[in-house]
C-alpha positions in Angstrom: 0.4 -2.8 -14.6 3.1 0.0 -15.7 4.6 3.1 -15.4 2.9 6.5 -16.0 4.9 10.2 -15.8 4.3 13.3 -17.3 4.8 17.0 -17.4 2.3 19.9 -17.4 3.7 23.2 -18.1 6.8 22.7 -20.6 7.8 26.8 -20.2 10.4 25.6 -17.3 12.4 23.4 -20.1 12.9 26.1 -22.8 11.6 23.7 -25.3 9.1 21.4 -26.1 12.1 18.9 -27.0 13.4 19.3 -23.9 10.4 18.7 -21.6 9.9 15.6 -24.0 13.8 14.7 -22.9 12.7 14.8 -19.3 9.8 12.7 -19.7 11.9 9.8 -21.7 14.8 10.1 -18.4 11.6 9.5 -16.4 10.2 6.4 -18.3 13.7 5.0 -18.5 14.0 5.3 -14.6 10.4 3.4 -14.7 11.4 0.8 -17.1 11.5 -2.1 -14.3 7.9 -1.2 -14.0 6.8 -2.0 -17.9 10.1 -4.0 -20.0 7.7 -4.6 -22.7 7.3 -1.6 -24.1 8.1 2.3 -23.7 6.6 5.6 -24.9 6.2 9.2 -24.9 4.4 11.7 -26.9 3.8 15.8 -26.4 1.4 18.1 -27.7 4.2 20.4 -28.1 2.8 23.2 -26.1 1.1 22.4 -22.7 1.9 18.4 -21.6 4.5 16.0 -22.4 3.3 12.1 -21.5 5.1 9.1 -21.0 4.8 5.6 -20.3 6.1 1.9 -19.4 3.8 -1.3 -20.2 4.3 -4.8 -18.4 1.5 -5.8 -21.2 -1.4 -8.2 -19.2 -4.7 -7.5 -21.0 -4.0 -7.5 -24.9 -0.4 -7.7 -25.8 -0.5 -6.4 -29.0 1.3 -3.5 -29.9 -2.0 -1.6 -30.7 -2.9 -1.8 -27.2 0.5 0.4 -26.1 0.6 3.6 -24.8 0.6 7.0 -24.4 -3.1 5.6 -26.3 -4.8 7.9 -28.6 -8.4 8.6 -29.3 -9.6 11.6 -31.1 -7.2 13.9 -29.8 -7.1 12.9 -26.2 -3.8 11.0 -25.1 -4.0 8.7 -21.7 -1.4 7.1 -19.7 -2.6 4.4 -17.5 -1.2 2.3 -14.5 -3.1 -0.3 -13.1 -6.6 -2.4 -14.3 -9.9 -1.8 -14.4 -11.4 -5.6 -14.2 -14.8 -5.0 -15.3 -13.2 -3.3 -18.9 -15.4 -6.3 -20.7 -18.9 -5.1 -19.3 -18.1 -1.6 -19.1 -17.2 -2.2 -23.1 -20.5 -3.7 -23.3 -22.8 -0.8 -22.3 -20.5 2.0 -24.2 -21.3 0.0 -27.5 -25.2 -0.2 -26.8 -24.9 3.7 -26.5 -22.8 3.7 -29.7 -20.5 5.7 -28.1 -17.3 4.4 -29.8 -16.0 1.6 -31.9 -13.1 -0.3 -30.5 -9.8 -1.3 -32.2 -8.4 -3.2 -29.4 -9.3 -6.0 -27.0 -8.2 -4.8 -23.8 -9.2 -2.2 -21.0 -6.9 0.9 -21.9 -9.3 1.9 -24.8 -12.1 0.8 -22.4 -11.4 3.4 -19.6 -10.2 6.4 -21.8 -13.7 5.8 -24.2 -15.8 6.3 -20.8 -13.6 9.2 -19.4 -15.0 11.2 -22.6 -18.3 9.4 -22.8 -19.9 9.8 -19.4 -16.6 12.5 -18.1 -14.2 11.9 -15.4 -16.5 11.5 -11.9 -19.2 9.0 -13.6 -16.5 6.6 -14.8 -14.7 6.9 -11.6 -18.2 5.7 -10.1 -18.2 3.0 -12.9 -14.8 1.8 -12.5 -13.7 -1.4 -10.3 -9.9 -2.0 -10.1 -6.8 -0.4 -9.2 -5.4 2.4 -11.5 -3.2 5.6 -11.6 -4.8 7.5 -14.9 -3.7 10.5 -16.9 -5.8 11.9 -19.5 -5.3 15.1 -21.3 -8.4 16.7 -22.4 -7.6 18.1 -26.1 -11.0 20.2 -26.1 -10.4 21.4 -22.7 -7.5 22.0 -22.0 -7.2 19.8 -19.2 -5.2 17.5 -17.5 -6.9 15.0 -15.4 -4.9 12.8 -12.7 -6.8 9.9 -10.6 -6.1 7.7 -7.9 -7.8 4.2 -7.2 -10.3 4.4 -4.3 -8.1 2.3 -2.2 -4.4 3.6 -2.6 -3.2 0.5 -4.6 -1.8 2.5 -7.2 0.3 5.5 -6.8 0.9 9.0 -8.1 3.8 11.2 -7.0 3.8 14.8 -8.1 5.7 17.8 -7.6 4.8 22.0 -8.5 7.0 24.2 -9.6 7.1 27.9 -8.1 6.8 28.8 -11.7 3.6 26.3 -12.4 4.7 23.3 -14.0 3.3 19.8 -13.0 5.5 17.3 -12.6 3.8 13.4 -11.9 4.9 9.7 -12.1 4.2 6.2 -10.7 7.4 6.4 -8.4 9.6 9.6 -6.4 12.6 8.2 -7.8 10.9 8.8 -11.5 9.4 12.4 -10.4 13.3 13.4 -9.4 15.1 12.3 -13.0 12.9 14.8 -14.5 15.3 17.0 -12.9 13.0 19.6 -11.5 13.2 18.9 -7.8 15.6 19.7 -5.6 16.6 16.3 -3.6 16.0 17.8 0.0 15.0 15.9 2.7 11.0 17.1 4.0 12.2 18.0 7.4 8.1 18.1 8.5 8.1 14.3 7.6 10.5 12.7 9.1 9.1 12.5 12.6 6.7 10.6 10.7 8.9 8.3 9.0 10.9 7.6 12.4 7.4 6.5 13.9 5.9 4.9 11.9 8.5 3.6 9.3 6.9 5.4 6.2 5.3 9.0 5.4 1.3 9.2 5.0 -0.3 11.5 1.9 0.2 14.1 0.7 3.7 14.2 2.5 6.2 12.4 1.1 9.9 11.7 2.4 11.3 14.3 0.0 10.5 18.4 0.2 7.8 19.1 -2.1 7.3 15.8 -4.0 3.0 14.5 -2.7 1.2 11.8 -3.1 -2.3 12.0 -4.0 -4.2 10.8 -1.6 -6.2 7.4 -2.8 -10.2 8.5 -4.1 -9.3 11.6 -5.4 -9.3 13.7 -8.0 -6.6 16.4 -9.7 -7.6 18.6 -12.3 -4.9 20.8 -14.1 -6.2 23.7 -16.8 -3.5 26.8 -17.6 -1.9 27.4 -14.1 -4.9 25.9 -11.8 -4.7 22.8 -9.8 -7.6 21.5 -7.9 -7.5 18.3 -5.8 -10.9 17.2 -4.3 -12.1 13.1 -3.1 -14.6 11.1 -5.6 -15.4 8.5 -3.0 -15.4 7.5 0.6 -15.4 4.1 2.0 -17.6 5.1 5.5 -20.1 7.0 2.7 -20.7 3.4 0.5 -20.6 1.4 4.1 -23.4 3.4 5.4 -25.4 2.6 2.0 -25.8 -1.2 2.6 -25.6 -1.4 6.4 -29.4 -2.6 6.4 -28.9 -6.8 6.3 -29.8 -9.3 8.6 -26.9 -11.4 9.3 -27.7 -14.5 6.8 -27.9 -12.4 3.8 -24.7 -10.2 4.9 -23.0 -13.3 5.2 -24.5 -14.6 1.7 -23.2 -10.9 0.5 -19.9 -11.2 1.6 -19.4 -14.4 0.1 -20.7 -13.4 -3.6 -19.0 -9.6 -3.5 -15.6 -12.1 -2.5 -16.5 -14.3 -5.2 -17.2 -11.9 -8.0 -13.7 -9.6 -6.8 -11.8 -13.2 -7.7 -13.5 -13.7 -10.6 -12.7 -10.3 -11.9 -9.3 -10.6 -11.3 -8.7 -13.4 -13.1 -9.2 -11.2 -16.4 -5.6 -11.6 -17.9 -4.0 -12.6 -21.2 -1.1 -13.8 -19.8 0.3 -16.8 -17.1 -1.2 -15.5 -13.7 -1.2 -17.7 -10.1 -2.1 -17.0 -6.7 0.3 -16.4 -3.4 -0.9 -19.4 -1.1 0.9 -19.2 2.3 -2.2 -21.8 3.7 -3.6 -18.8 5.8 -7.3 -17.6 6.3 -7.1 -14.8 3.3 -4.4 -16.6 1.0 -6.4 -20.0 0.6 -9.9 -18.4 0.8 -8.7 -16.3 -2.4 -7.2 -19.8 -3.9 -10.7 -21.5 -3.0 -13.0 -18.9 -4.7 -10.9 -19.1 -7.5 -11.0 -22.8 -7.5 -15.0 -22.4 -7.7 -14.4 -19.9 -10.9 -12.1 -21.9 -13.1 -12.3 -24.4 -15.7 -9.1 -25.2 -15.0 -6.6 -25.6 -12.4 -5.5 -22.6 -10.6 -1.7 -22.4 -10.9 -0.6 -22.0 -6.5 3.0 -20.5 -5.7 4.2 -20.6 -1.7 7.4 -20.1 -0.5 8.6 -23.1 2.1 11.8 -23.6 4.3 13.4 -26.7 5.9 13.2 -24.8 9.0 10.1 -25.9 10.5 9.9 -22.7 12.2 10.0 -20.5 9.0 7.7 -23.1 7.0 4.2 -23.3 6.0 4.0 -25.6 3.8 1.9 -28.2 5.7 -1.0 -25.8 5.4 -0.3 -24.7 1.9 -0.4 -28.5 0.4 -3.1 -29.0 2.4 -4.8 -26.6 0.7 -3.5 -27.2 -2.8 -4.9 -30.5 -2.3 -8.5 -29.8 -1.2 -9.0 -27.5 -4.5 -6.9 -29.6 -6.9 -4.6 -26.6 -7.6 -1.2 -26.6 -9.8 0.8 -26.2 -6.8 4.4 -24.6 -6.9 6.7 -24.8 -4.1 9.6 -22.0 -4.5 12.2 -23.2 -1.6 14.4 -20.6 -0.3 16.5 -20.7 2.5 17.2 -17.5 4.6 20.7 -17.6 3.4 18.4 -16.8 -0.2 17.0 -13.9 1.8 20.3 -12.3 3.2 21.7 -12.6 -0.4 19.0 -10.3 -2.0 19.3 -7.6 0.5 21.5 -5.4 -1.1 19.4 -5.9 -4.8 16.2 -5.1 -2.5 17.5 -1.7 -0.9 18.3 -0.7 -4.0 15.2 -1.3 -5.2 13.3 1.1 -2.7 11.1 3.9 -3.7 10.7 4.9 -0.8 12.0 3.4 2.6 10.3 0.9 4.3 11.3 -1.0 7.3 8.7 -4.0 6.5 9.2 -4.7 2.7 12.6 -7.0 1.8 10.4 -10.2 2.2 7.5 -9.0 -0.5 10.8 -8.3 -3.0 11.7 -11.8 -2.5 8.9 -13.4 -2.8 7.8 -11.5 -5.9 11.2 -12.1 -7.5 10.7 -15.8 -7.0 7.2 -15.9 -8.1 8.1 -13.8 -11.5 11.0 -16.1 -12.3 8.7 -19.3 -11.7 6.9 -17.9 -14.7 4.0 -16.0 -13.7 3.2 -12.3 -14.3 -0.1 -11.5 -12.3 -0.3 -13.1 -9.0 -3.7 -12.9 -6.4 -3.2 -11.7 -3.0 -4.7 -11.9 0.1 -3.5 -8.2 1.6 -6.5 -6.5 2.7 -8.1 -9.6 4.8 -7.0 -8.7 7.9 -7.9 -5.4 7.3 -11.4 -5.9 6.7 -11.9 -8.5 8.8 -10.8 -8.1 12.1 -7.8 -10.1 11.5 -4.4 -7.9 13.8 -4.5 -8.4 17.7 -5.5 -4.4 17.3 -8.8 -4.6 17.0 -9.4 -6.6 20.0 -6.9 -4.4 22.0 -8.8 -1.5 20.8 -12.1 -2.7 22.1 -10.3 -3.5 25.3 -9.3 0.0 25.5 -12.3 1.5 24.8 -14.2 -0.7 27.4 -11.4 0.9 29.9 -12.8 4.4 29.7 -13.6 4.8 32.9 -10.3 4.8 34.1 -10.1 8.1 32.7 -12.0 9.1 36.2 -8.9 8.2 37.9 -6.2 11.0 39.0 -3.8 11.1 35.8 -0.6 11.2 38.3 -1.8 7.8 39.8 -2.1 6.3 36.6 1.2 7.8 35.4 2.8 6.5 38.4 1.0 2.8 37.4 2.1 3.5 34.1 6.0 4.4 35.3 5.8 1.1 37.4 4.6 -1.3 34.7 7.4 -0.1 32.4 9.7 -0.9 35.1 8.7 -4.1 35.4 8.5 -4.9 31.9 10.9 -2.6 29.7 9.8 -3.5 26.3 7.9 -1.6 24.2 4.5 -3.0 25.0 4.8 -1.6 28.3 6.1 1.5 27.2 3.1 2.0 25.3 0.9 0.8 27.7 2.2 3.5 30.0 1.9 6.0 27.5 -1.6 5.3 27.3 -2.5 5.1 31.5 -0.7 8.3 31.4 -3.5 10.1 29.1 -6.4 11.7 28.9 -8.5 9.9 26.4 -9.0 6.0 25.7 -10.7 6.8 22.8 -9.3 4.8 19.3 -7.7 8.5 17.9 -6.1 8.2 21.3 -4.5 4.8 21.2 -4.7 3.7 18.2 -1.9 5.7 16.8 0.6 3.9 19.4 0.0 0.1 17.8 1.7 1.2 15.0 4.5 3.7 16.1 7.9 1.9 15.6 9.4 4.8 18.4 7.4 6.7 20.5 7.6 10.7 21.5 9.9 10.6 24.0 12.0 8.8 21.6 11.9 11.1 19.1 12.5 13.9 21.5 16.2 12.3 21.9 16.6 11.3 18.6 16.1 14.5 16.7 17.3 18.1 17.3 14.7 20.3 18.4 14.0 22.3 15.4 12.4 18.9 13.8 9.0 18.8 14.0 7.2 16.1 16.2 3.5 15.8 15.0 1.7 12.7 15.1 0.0 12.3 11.6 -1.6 9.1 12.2 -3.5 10.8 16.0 -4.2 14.4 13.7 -5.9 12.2 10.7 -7.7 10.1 12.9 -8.9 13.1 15.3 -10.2 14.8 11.9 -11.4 11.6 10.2 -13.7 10.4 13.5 -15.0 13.3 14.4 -18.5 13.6 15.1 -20.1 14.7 12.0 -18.0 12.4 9.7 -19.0 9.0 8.0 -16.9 7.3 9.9 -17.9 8.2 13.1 -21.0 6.7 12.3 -19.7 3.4 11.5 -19.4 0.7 14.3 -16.7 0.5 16.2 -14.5 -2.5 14.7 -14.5 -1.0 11.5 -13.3 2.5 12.4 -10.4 0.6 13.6 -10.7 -0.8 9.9 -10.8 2.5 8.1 -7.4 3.1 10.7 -6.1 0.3 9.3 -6.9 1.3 5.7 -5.7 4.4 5.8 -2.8 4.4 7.7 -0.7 0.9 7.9 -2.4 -0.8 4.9 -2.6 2.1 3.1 1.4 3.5 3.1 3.0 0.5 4.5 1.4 -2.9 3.2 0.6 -1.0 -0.6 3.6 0.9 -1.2 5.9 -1.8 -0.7 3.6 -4.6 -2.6 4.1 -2.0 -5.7 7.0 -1.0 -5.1 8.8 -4.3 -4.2 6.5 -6.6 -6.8 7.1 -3.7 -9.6 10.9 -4.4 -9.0 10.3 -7.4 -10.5 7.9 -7.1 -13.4 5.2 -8.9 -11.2 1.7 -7.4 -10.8 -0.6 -8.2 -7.8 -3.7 -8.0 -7.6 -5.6 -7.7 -4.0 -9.7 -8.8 -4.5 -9.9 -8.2 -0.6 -9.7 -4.8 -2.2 -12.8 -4.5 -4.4 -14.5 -1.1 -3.0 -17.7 -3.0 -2.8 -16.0 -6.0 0.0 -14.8 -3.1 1.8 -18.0 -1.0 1.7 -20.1 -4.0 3.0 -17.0 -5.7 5.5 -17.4 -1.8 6.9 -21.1 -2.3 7.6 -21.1 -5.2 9.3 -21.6 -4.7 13.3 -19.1 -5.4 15.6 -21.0 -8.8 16.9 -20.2 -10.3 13.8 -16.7 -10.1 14.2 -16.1 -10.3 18.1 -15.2 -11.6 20.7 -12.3 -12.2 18.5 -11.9 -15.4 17.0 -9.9 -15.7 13.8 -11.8 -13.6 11.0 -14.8 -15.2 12.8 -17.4 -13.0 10.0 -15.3 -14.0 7.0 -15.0 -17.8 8.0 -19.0 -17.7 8.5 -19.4 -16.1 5.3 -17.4 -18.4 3.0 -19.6 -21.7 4.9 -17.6 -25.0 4.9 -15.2 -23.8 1.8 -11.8 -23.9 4.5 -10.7 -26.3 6.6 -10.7 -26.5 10.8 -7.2 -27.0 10.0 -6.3 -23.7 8.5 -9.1 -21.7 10.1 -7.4 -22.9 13.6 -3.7 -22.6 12.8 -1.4 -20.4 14.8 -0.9 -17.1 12.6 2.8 -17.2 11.7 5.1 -14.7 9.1 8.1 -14.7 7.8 10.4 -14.7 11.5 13.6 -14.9 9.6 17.1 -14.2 12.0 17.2 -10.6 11.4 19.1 -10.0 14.7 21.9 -12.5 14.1 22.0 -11.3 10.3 22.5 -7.6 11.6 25.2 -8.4 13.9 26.7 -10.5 11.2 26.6 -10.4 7.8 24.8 -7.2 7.5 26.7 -5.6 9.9 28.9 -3.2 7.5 25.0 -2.5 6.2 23.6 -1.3 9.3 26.9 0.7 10.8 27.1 2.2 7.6 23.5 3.4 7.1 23.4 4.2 10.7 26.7 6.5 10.3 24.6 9.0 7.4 21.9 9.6 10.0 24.7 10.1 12.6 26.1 12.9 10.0 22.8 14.6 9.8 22.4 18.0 11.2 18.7 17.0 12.5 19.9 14.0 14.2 21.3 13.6 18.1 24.4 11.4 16.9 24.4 10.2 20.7 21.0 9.2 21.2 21.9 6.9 17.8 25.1 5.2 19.4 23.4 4.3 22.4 20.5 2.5 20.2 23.4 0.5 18.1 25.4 -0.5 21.2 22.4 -1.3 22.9 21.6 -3.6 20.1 24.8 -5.1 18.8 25.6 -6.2 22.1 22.4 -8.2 22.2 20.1 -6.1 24.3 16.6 -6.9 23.7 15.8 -2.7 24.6 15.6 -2.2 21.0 14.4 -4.6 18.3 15.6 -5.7 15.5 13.0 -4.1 13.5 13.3 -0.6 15.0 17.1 -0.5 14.8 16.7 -2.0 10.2 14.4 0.9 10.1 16.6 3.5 10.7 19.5 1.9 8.9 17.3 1.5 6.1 16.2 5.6 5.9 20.2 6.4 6.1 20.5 4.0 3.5 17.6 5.8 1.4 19.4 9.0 2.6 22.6 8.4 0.3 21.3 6.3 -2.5 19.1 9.3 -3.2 21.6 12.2 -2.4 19.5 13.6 -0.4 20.3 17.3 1.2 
């Protein structure tokens, strides 16, 4: 796991020497991402490379980067796990002779063996790659299939490729103006984050995850290498026994892969369904015991421990209890906000955890993100397939069920109901209807106050999903759970749950690795029909397919999280925080100052109108607003 950035197009610096400046501000920017070693290199004329390494798979120096090999230079972020078999088959073909014992040499020796779409097809891991083409030319950037790893990038008017691992990185090369995207922030204020290409900054993208950019001279071409419906629809033909036994040995094999490190690595055990199931299968795969790490509290309300020993017990794991109190929590707030990318209103407790886990001396940790994904796990999916079953409804005169709608809102003024109404008040009860509206932290007729007119108001998550499930496209041929899935994937996984696990756990040094993840689990979780995973029970289809390995105990528990006192916290100690972070939106030109007041009032006098969440959200983009200095 590290750091990649790099320039394409050194005519806008003057000099060679001064792209090659730009490129080393960049890596130093980066340098929480990879402490254990930092490089650059240029070829003088077209690209300028550089690079942070948190060394994992062979620490030797020989293994550091920008890596050479007969005149191609690669950057890499990420792993690709199956490095050792891929390793294998290039040696049979003679294709080249290795020097090192890691996977860098691995991945850019099949880029120029088999070229860059048949070792994307080879590869299984999580990267961010950069490989300049000597022979060509050409500049090749690639993005995992799933989105763990990012790439920002940025175009000059006058040609020049800017890209890096974070925005913050892409901005200290100097080339970007720091302007707010006005087109994105109806997005951000909806759905507390902005979804590819857009980004919360004018003009810096993010590649989307599968695909592909090319760069030769002063073209750039961007096109996907994968798609998960496409691979689903490949093995949808099991009976249920051996989808089950599939599941189980895909699971297996994505732990064992994993474990692939040369240095300490653990796994995050909260004593849930996708935490100890990852802690089991790696249980079955070691020699040895698997080193555990949960984070407990003496407030029984906050704790999990119970569950997490009881599952460090059953598989005889070295179990690490990291005791925090939310006082802990409060006191890293300020270190976390500063350690933002890009905002997030659901990330502080992944910085905290990852800090703790890092300084308990681990630096590669298993995660379970990705279960609940995959498996049916949110209460959306079985809201969803309510909705859907209430179609008919759609038969009914829209004022009446506006009216219905108005009432229950009345009744209830929360947000549920307000969404609830939003949805009786439609046309469609289709999921690219009302799937959009389990996720939006404010809805349209918030927005409509909040903003000045002149902002744009689409929904990115309803136009994606419109395009994405439209008859004609894979998805639309998968069942119906798992277009919810590819949702989930795509939207709240996707620029929510992965952005701040690398952002937040890259603050720290701290890689994670997610084996709910593999593209294989995902392709065959995707096939499975909707029987085998409702009426909902919890991850009924996973639970069947791992047998007896958990216990009734956790399989039954009451789902919990992190329900730390955020409320009291913001009308206390972080009070300064919020007012002032809410006082830069206030200032903005595209905000209605107003509308704002009323939210704060409304919630520091203890209103339950607005949640806590909704109101740290838009602190935390006012925050992001003035850290950045952006226009």
């Amino acid at each position: 796991m590290c750091g990649i950035s790099g320039i394409h197009g050194l005519e806008a610096f003057g000099t060679p020497e001064g792209a090659l400046d730009s490129v080393r501000r960049m890596v130093n920017e980066m340098a929480h991402r990879g402490p254990d070693s930092q490089g650059t290199w240029s070829d003088g004329e077209c690209v300028a490379l550089g690079h942070a390494r948190l060394s994992i798979l062979d620490t030797s120096a020989g293994a550091n980067q920008p890596f050479h090999m007969g005149g191609d230079v690669m950057i890499f972020n990420g792993e690709v796990y199956n490095y050792v078999e891929l390793r294998r088959e290039l040696e049979a073909l003679g294709a080249h002779r290795f020097v090192t014992d890691g996977d860098t040499e691995v991945v850019l020796a099949a880029l120029r063996h088999w070229g860059a779409r048949e070792a994307l097809r080879r590869f299984n891991g999580m990267f961010a790659i950069a490989w300049w083409s000597a022979s060509k030319r050409t500049l090749v950037i690639v993005r995992d299939r799933l989105g763990i790893k990012p790439v920002y990038w940025h175009q000059t008017e006058g040609g020049t490729l800017v890209f890096a691992s974070e925005v913050r990185t892409v901005l200290a090369s100097g080339l970007v103006a720091r302007r707010l995207d006005r087109a994105s922030l109806s997005d951000q204020i909806m759905y507390g984050t902005v979804h590819a290409p857009r980004t919360i900054v004018r003009d810096v993208q993010l590649l989307p995850p599968a695909h592909v950019m090319v760069v030769r001279e002063e073209e750039l071409h961007i096109e996907p290498y994968w798609e998960a419906a496409d691979e689903a629809l490949g093995v949808a033909d099991m009976g249920p026994k051996a989808r089950r036994n599939h599941i189980k040995d895909t699971l297996r094999d994505a732990v064992a892969l994993r474990m692939r490190a040369d240095v300490a690595y653990g796994a995050f055990l909260s004593g849930g369904i996708d935490s100890s199931a990852i802690v089991g299968l790696m249980s079955e795969v070691s020699s040895t015991p698997v080193s555990t790490f949960s984070v407990t509290f003496h407030d029984a309300e906050l704790d999990e421990s119970p569950w997490s020993r009881l599952i460090a017990k059953r598989f005889g794991t070295d179990h690490h209890e990291i005791r925090l109190t939310p006082e802990d929590f409060l006191n890293q707030v300020p270190a976390g906000l500063a350690s933002m990318d890009h905002p997030s209103a659901d990330g502080l407790n992944t910085y905290v955890v990852s800090g703790a886990t890092r300084r308990a001396g681990v630096k590669v940790a298993l995660s379970g993100l990705g279960g609940d994904e995959l498996f049916a796990g949110y209460a959306v999916f079985a809201r969803s397939a309510r909705l859907a079953e209430l179609a008919w409804l759609a038969s009914w005169p829209r004022a009446g069920r506006k009216l219905v709608g108005k009432l229950y809102a009345a009744l209830q003024p929360n947000m549920t109901s307000r969404k609830m109404a939003e949805i009786l008040g439609g046309n469609y009860f289709d999921l690219a209807h009302t799937y959009p509206l389990s996720r939006q932290i404010f809805l349209q007729d918030d927005l409509k106050r909040m903003l000045s007119h002149d902002v744009p108001r689409d929904n990115a998550v309803f136009a994606w999903l419109v395009k994405e499930l439209a008859p004609g496209k894979k998805s639309f041929g998968l069942p119906f759970l798992s277009q919810v899935s590819v949702a989930e994937i795509q939207t709240y996984m996707g620029h929510t749950l992965l952005r701040d696990a690398d952002q937040f756990s890259m603050a720290h040094a701290l890689e994670v690795r997610v084996p709910f993840l593999d593209h294989r689990l995902v392709a065959a979780a995707l096939a499975a029909p909707d029987k085998a995973k409702y009426p909902h029970t919890p991850k009924r289809f996973l639970v069947e397919s791992l047998g007896g390995l958990l216990p009734d105990e956790v399989v039954n528990r009451p789902k919990m999280g992190f329900v730390l006192p955020w409320e009291s916290w913001m009308r206390g100690d972080l009070k300064a925080v919020c007012e002032r972070g809410l006082a830069i939106l206030k200032d903005q030109s595209w905000t209605n100052a107003s509308m704002l007041t009323a939210i704060e009032q409304s919630f520091m006098s203890g209103s339950s109108k607005w949640s806590y969440s909704r109101v740290w959200s838009l602190v935390v983009l006012g925050d992001y607003i003035e850290r950045h200095g952006l226009n």
